[in-house]
PAVEX-563609 format. One record per residue (C-alpha): residue in three letters; x, y, z. Coordinates in steps of 0.5 Angstrom, whole numbers, plus 500, padded with zeros to 3 digits. Example, Ala and Ser with C-alpha at 12.3 -4.5 7.8 and 13.67 -1.06 7.14 Angstrom:
<sites>
ALA525491516;SER527498514;
</sites>
This chain:
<sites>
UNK024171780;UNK028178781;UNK027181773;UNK034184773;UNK041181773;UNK047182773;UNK048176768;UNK043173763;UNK044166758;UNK041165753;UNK041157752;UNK041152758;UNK046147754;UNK053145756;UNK056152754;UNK051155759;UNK051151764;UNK059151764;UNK060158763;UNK054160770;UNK058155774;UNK065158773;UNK061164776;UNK059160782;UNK063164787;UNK063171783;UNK057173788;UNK054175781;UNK046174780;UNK046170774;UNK039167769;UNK039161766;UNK033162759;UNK032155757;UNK026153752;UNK026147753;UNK023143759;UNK026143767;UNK026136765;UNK030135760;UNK035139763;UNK035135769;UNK035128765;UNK036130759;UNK036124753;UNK040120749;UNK042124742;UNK047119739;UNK052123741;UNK059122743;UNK064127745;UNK072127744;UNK074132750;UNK081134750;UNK086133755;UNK085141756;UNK077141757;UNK077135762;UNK082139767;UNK077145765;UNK070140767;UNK075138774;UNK076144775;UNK068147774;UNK066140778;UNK063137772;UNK068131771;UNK067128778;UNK059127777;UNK060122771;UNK060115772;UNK067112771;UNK065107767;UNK061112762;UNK069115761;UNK071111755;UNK079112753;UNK080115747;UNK088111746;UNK089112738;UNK087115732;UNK087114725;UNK085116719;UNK083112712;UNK082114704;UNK078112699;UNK080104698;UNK087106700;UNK090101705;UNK095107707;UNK093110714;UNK095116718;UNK096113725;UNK097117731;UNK099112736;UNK097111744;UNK102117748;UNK106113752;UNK108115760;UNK113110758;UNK117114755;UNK116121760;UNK109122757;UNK103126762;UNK098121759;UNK097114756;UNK091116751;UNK090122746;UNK084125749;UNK076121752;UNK070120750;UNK063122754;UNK055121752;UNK053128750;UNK047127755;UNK052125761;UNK055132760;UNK049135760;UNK046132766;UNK053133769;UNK053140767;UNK046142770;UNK048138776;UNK053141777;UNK049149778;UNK043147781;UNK045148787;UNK048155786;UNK044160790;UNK046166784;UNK044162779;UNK037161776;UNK035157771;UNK029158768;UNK025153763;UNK019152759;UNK020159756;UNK023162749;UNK027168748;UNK022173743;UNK027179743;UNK034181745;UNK037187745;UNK043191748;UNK044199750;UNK050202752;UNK046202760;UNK044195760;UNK041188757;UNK034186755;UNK031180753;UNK024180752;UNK021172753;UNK015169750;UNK010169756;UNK011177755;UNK016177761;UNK022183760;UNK029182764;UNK034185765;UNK042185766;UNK049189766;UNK051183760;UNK047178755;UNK050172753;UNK048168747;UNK049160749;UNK043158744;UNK046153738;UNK050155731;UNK043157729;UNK042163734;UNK037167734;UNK040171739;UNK046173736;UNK042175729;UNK037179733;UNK044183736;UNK045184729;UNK052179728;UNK054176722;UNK056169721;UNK059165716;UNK054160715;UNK056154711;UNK051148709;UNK055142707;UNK049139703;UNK050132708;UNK046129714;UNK050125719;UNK048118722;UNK050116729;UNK048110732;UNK052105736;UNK055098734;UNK057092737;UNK061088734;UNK066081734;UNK073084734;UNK077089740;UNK076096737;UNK083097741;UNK080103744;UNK083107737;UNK078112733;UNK078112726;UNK076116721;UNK075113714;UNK074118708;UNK071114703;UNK068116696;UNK061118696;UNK060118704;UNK065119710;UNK064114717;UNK068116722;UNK068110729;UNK069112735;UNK071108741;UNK066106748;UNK067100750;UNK071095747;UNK067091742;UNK062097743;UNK063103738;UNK059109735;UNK059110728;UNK058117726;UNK056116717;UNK056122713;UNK053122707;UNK050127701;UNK043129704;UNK040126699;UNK042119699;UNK041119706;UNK033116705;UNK035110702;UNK040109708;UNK036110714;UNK030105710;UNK035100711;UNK034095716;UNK037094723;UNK041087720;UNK041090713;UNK044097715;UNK049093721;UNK051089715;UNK053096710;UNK057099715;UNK061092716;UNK062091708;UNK065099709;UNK070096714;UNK072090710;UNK070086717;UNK076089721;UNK071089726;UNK068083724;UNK060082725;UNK057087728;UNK050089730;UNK045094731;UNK046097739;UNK042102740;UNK037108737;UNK039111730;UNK040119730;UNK040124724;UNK043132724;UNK044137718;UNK051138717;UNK053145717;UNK058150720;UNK058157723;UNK063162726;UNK061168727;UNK064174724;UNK065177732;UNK064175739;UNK061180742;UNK056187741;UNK054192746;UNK054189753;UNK054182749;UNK058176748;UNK056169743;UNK060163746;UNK059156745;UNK055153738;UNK053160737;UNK060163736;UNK062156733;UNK060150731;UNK064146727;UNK064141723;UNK065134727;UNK070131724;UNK076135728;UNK071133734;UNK073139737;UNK065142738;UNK065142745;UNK071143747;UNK072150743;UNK065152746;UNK068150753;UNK074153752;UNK070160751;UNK066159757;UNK072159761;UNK076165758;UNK069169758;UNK069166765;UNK075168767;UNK075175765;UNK069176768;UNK070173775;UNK077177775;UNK073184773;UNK068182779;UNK073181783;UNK076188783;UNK069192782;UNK069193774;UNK064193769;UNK063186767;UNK060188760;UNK065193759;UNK067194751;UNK074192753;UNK073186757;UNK069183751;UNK074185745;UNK079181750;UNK075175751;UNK073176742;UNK081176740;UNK083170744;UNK078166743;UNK078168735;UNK086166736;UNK083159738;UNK077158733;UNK078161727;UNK084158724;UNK081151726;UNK074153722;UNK077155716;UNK083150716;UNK078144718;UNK073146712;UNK078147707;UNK080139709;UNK073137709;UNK072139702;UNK079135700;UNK078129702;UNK070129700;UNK072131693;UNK072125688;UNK075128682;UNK082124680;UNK087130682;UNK084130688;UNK085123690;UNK091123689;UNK092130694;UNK088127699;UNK094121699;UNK099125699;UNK097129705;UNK096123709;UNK103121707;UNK106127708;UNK102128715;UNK105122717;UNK112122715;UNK114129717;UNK114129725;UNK113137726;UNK106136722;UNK104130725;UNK106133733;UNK101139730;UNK096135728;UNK096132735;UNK096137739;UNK090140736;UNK087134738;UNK088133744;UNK089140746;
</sites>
């Protein structure tokens, strides 16, 4: 393996590998760092999530040949969405789009298995002559210089680049170590996932309900086939993960007051802290942050992996183009390009979506009473609903 590239990622998750491939005719040597096993790149396992991409991250994944490689039937339609409060029967309701009446579109957006992605991710670079992936080794230190790049990895090797991007998690250790700052919020809650089958058509129509005391958001597959994401303070998860196949199958039906009718465990039961970070900036001295590591979101918007595609492609794209024309791809200028339209699309997001988790997860009485009014407001005003709708497809 040459020790030298022009670019180094650090992280081989969906950002990574994404951000490689928009590379993959740029003639620029580019090396994939990945702790974990080849394997689990190749295949990677079922993780209990599902991703609500945009209409913008589809075109994105076209554009970069990983849509084709996903099975037709993993694609599922994304048509509605609502929004539910407390014991409320008001909703706020984003009803299917309508080519009808002249739209582009018949749904909002579409949901894919997040190992889907990734197997189609990986796949979609293997075969790439500039780009090497290597597995089954960590990062020990990260470091930059005005000149170069350079990462020591944990079997003692050294590698250097002309650039050093960090593609390693919401918790990057790569972007603490290039000494960039992050506001880190810990939501004290644990998220359950766990696909459901049930009686009634869920009509393709995702729901997000904020109860008191938990929130459970349902997300569409197959018709009579639906992930259920429950978040919950962390710590009453316990009890709930004790529960039974039958006795939990049956809580989550009581929450739902049978709309979906009887439903039945389907699938394994998957468990993450909830917390969300978005970094201070996006780049440092011959270093840019993209994906989860730059931002990770709460997931109630389900925009995670559609903003860390989007930094793969604005940060591919302005590297592709100063490669093209001979310049410096790690040049201050073209990261502080990439770190101001990126932070355009993020940080209002982050903050506004914070700010409407800790709403609608607060109990006390004038809260429920604002928590009705938003989702009132939200719906009767057409210029606030067509915001809320762009923002969620994109």
């Amino acid at each position: 393996m040459n020790t030298h590239s022009d670019i180094l990622i650090v992280g081989a998750g969906p950002a990574g590998l994404s951000f490689a491939r928009t590379l993959a005719d740029s003639g620029l040597r580019i090396t994939l760092i990945e702790k974990s096993p080849l394997e689990d790149i190749q295949n990677p396992p079922y993780d209990g999530r599902e991703i609500a991409l945009t209409h913008l991250s589809k075109e994105i994944m076209e554009n970069l040949g990983i849509w084709q490689r996903i099975a037709e039937n993993e694609i599922y339609p994304l048509k509605e969405a609502k929004v539910w409060n407390g014991n409320s029967s008001y909703q706020l309701h984003f009803p299917q789009p309508s080519r009808a009446r002249g739209g582009k579109t018949d749904r909002l957006g579409n949901l894919i298995s997040n190992h889907n992605i990734r197997k189609a991710a990986y796949e979609s670079v293997a075969d790439c002559a500039n780009i090497e992936l290597l597995c089954g080794v960590g990062v020990k230190t990260a470091k930059t210089t005005s000149e170069q790049a350079e990462v020591l990895l944990d079997n003692g090797q050294t590698l250097t680049a002309r650039l050093l991007v960090a593609a390693d998690s919401r918790f990057s250790q790569t972007r603490r170590q290039l000494g960039i700052a992050a506001d880190m919020h810990d939501f004290g809650r644990t998220v359950i996932v766990c696909r459901f089958r049930h009686k009634y058509s869920n009509e393709h129509t995702a729901v997000e309900f904020f109860q008191y005391g938990r929130t459970l958001a349902l997300l569409p597959l197959e018709e009579n086939l639906t992930n259920c994401v429950i978040t919950i303070d962390a710590d009453k998860a316990p009890a709930l993960l004790a529960l039974s196949d039958e006795a939990l199958a049956a809580d989550i039906e009581a929450q739902l007051k049978g709309r979906l009718g009887k439903m039945e465990k389907a699938g394994s039961l998957h468990t993450y802290p909830l917390v969300g970070v978005h970094a201070d900036k996006f780049y440092t001295t011959r270093a840019a942050l993209i994906g989860d590591a730059a931002v990770g979101m709460h997931p109630v918007t389900a925009h995670g992996f559609n903003l860390g595609l989007e930094s793969a492609d604005i940060l591919g794209r302005l590297i592709a183009e100063a490669a093209r024309g001979g310049r410096d791809i790690g040049a201050a200028a073209l990261l502080e390009k990439y770190h101001t339209k990126h932070q355009l699309n993020t940080r209002p997001l982050y903050h506004g979506t914070n700010m409407m988790v800790r709403l609608f997860t607060n109990e006390a009485a004038p809260a429920k009473l604002l928590r009705n009014l938003v989702l009132r407001v939200s719906n009767n005003l057409p210029p606030v609903k067509a915001l809320i709708t762009r923002q969620l497809t994109g």
